[in-house]
N, C-alpha and C positions, 0 to 999 in steps of 0.2 A: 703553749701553742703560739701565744705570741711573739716569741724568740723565733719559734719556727717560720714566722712570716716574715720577719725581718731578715731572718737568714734570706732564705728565699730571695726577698726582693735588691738585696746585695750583692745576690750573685747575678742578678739581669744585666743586660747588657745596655740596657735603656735606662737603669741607674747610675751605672757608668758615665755614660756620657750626658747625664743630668749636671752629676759634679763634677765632671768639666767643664761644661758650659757656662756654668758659674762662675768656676775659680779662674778660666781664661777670661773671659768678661771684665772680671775684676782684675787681675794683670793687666790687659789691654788696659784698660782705663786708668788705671794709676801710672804707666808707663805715657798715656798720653798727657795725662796732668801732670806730668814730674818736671816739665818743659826742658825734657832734652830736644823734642821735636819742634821746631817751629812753624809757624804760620795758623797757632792754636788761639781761635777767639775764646773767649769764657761768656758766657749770661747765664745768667740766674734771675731769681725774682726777686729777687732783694737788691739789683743793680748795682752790686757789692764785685762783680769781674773776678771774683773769686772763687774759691772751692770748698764748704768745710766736709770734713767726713761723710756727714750726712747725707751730701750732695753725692758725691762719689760713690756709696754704696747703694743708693735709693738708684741711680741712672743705671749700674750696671747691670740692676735686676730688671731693673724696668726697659732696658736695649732688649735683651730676651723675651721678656713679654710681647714687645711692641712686634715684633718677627714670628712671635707665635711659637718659638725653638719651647720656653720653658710650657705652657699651655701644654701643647703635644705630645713631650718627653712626660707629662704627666699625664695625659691619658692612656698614653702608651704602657707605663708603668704599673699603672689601674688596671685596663684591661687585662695586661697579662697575668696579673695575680687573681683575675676570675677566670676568664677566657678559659687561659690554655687547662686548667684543672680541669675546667666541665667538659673540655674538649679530649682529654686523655683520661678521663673518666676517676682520675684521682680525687676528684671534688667530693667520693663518698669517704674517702679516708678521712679528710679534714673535716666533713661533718659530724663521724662519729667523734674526731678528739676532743670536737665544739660540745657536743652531746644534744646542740638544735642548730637550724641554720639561721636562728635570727644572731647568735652568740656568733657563728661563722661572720655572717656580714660584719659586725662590730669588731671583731678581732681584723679583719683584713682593712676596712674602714680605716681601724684608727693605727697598724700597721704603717698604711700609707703614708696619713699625715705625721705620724712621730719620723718619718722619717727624710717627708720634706720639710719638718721643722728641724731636725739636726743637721741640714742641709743648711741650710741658710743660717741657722746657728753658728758654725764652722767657718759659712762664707765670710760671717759675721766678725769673727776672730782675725782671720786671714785678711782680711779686709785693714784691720787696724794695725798691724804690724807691715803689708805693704803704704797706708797713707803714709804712715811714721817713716818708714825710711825711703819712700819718692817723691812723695808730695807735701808735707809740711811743710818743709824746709825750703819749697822751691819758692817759682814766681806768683802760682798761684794758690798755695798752701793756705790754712789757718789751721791756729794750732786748736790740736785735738779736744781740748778742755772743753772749746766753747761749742762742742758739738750740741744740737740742741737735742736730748735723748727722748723725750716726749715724743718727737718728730719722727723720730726715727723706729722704735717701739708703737704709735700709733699704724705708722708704712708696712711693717714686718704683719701687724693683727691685720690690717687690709688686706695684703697680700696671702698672709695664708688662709682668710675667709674665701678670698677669690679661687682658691687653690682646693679648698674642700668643695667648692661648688662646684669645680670642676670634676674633683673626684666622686659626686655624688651623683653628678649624670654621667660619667662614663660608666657608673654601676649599675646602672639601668639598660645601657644599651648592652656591658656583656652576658646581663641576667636573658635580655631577650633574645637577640642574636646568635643566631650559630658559633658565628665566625670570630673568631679575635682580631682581624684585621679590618670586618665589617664594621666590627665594634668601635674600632681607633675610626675611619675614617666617619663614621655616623655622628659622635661624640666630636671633632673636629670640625664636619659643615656647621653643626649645632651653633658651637662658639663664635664661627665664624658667621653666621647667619645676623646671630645678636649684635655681634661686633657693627654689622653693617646698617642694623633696624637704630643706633645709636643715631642716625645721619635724620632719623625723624623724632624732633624734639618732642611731639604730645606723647611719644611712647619709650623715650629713653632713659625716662626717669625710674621705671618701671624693671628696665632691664637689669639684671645680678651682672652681667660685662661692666656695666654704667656704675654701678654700684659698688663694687670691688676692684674700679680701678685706683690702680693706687700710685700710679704716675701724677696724680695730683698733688702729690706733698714735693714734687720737685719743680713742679711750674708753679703753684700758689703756696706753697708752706701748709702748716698743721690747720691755719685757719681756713684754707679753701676745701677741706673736707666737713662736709656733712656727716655727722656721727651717726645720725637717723638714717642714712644709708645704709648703715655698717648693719642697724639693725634689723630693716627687714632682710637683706640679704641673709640672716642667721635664718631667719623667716622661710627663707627660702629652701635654705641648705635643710632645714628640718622635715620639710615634707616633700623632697625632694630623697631625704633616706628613706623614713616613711615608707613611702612607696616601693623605692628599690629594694630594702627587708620585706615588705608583701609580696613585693615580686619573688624575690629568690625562696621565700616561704612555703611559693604556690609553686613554682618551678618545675618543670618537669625535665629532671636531670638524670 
């Protein structure tokens, strides 16, 4: 059954242009650091005017986030592997293959994220063979060895913590909701709500947005992340399923 979700979510078309947004992102960016273009300042926080790998793939992901493009494309992706099923009534097919609906949620759950971690797996690859041939060699290049891999492997667990949180309330809203597109746009003020309660510091510490951002390891390095972040956000993401498996348990579909 799990193959069969993957299938699925491959053929969407909001999968689609997930991994392009990626992979253009990361073109655009390496194309801007290769300094064929002029009029390119560099900063970083290490006042180094330079670029290493780390830098370049941690910005490209993190340009998409800051715009909300990857956020959405992932709620969007979520709901639809709930949504449209309970909405065309195929949702009882997939439950007898599950043989309960708690095993359902879990198979579609983790679905999701194996598949926004081979996403960024790939970008990951893709990634190292465009630095190597546009930007090492250039003005603002360093060469790939000294990439700091800690730094970069701590960004990616950020990142996909932040990414399961997201997909953990977007499984709430298509469990309760009718609609799949009520569901996307419900799951997106959400994010967006948090994002903006960040602006008050007695409560931003608290926030899972606050918590799993992971744009921090490119303005302050591996040191300005709080790793006790990391974990109650896990905290979060846990009862956060929790719930959504109770709901879809209790569901009346």
């Amino acid at each position: 059954m799990f193959r069969s979700e993957i299938y699925k979510l491959c053929r969407m078309h909001a999968t689609g242009i997930l991994i392009a947004s990626i992979f253009v992102s990361l073109i655009l960016m390496n194309i801007l650091l290769s300094g064929t273009i002029s009029g390119i300042y560099i900063t970083s926080y290490d006042k180094s005017g330079s670029v290493t790998f780390g830098n370049m793939f941690m910005s490209s992901i993190s340009f998409l986030q800051s715009f909300y493009v990857l956020p959405l494309l992932i709620i969007i992706v979520t709901a639809a592997s709930f949504s449209e099923e309970k909405q065309n009534r195929t949702i009882y097919q997939s439950i007898l293959a599950a043989r309960n609906r708690i095993h359902l949620y879990i198979v579609k759950v983790t679905a999701v994220i194996f598949l926004i971690s081979a996403v960024i797996a790939a970008a990951f690859f893709l990634g190292i063979i465009l630095y190597l041939v546009l930007v090492e060699n250039g003005p603002y290049g360093v060469p790939i060895h000294k990439t700091n891999i800690s730094e970069i492997l701590s960004f990616a667990v950020v990142f996909l913590l932040n990414s399961i949180f997201i997909v953990s309330i977007t499984t709430i809203f298509s469990i309760t909701v009718p609609n799949n597109t009520i569901a996307v746009v419900c799951t997106f003020i959400s994010i967006i709500i948090m994002d903006a309660l960040e602006n008050i510091s007695s409560v931003k510490r608290f926030l899972p947005t606050y918590l799993g951002d992971s744009s921090v390891f490119i303005y302050e390095g591996i040191n300005g992340y709080q790793f006790a972040n990391a974990g109650l956000l896990v905290l979060y993401i846990l009862a956060v399923c929790i719930i959504s498996a109770c709901l879809l348990n209790k569901a009346d579909l």
